[in-house]
N, C-alpha and C positions, 0 to 999 in steps of 0.2 A: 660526543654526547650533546642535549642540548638542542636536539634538530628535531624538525619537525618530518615526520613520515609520508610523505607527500605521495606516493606512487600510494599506500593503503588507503589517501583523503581520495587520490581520483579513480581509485578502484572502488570504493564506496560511492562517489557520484554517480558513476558507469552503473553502479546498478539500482540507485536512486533511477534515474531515469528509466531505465529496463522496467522494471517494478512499476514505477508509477504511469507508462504508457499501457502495459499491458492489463494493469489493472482499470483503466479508464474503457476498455475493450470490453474486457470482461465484469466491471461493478457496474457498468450505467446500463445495459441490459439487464444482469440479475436487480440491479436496484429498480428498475422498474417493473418488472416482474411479482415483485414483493410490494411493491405500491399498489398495484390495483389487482392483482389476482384474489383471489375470491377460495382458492382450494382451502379446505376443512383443515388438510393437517399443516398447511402453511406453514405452521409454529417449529417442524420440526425443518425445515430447511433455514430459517431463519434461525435454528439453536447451533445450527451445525455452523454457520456462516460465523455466529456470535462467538465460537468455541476457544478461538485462539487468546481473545480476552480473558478468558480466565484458566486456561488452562499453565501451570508452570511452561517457558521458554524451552526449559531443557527435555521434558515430558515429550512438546510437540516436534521438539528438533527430534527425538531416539525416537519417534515415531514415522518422523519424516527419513529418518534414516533408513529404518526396516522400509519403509514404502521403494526406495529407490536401489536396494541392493541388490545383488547381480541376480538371487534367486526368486525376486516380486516379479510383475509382470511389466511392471515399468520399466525396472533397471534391466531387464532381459531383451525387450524393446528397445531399449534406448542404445546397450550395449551391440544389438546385430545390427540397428540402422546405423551407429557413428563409430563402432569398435574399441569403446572403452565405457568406462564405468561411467556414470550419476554423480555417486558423491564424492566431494572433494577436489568437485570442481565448479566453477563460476554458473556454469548452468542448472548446476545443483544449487546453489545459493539461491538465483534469480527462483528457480519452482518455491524453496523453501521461505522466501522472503514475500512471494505473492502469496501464500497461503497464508500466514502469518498478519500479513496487513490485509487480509481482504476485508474483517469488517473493517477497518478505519475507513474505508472505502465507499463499501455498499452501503452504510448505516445512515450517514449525511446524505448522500444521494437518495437512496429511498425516502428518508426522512422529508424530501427536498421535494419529491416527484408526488407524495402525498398532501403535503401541503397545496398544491396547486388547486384553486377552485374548480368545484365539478361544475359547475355551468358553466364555464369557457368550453371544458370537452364534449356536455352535452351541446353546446350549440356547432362550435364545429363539427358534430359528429350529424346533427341535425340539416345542414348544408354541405354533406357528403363528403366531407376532405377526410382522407383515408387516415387512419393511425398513423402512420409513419408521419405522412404531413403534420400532424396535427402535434406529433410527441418534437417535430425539427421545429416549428414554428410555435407552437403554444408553449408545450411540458419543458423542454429543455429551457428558451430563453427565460421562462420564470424561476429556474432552479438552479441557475449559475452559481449564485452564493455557496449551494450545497456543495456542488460539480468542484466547488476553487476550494469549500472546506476538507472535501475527500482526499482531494492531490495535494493540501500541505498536510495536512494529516498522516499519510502516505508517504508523504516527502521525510517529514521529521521522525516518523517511526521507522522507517528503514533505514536512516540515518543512523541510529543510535540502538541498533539490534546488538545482543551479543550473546544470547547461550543459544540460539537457534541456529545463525552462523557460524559457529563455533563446534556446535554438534555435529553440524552439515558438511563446513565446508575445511573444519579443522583451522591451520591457521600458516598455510603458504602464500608466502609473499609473492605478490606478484599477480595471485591467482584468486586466491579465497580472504585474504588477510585484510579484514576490513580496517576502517579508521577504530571502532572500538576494543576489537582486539587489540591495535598495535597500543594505544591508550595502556591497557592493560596489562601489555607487555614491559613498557616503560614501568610502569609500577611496580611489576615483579622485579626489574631492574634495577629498582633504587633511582632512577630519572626521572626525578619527579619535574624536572623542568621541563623535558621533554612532552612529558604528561599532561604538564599544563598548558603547554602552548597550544598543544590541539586541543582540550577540552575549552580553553579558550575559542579557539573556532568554532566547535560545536556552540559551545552556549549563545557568541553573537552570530551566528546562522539562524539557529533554533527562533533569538528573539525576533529579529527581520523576521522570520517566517510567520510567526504569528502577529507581527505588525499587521504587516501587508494583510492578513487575515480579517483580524478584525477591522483595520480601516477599509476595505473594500465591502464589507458586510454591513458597516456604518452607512459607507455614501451609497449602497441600494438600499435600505433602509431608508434613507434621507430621500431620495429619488423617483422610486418607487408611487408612495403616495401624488405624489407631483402628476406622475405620468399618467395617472387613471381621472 
């Protein structure tokens, strides 16, 4: 007793990182998307995106479940290209953990790509450098702040998941059994030392996370005016 669960801490990193690369893939495109697009019903891709926020954890995990079981079109997919099932396994996590965190993602980064002044993009656009050039050299380097907000954001919410993974991916060690679960497990255990030693990690992770947060948002803050 008394130990700390360390294959469920570094199987929780493994998919912090999964998570947070693919969602960097995937949010800084939709989030720009949603920065300057102009379409009428905008509102509803932005409710959909919004939804994980308020919907119950365990709601969207037994939804994410039906989406991937052997009779959807996913899991039928997924089952004839790799020969086995979706859920209850680490790749089923990783789908059900990028859905899950996509606003903490797209929200700050949108938020970030809008902020940017529109006459930096009218005049680059007015000396011909293409969008792409213009979102690599203008929109992105102004929006870093946002980009570093999204990925700890992303980092600390997948860190600390537990009816979504738990719906998804059950609770095999090895495989699915993240750091909050095992937390959890300890508790049902009566090990409460056990319990605390990793929620001791979680909580000074968590704080470093949001240090580095706010002091890097501080000093472009501080800089920023400087530079202009």
């Amino acid at each position: 007793m008394e130990t700390m669960d360390w294959q469920a801490l570094l199987l929780t990193l493994k998919l912090d990182l999964v998570v947070c690369g693919l969602l960097i893939l995937i949010g800084v495109p939709l989030g720009y998307w949603l920065a300057f697009c102009r379409w009428r019903w905008k509102f509803l891709l932005e409710a959909i995106v919004a939804l994980p926020l308020v919907l119950p954890p365990t709601v969207l995990g037994f939804y994410m479940l039906l989406a991937m079981g052997p009779r959807s079109p996913l899991g039928r997919a997924y089952g004839w290209v790799w020969g086995r099932g979706l859920p209850f396994t680490f790749e089923g996590l990783v789908l059900a953990s990028v859905i899950y965190s996509l606003p903490f993602m797209v929200q700050p980064v949108s938020a970030a790509f809008a902020a940017v002044d529109p006459k930096l993009l009218a005049a680059s656009a007015v000396l011909g450098v293409s969008r792409l050039r213009t979102f690599l050299r203008v929109v992105l380097p102004l929006s870093l702040a946002g980009l570093l907000t999204g990925l700890v954001l992303t980092f600390a919410h997948t860190l600390g998941e537990f009816g979504v993974v738990l719906m998804v991916g059950g609770n095999i060690p090895g495989v699915t059994r993240t750091v909050s679960i095992s937390i959890y497990d300890n508790v049902q255990a009566l090990d409460y030392a056990a319990a605390g030693k990793t929620s001791l990690v979680l909580l000074l992770a968590s704080f470093v996370i949001l240090c580095v947060v706010y002091a890097a948002n501080r000093t472009g803050s501080l800089l920023w005016p400087a530079k202009r």
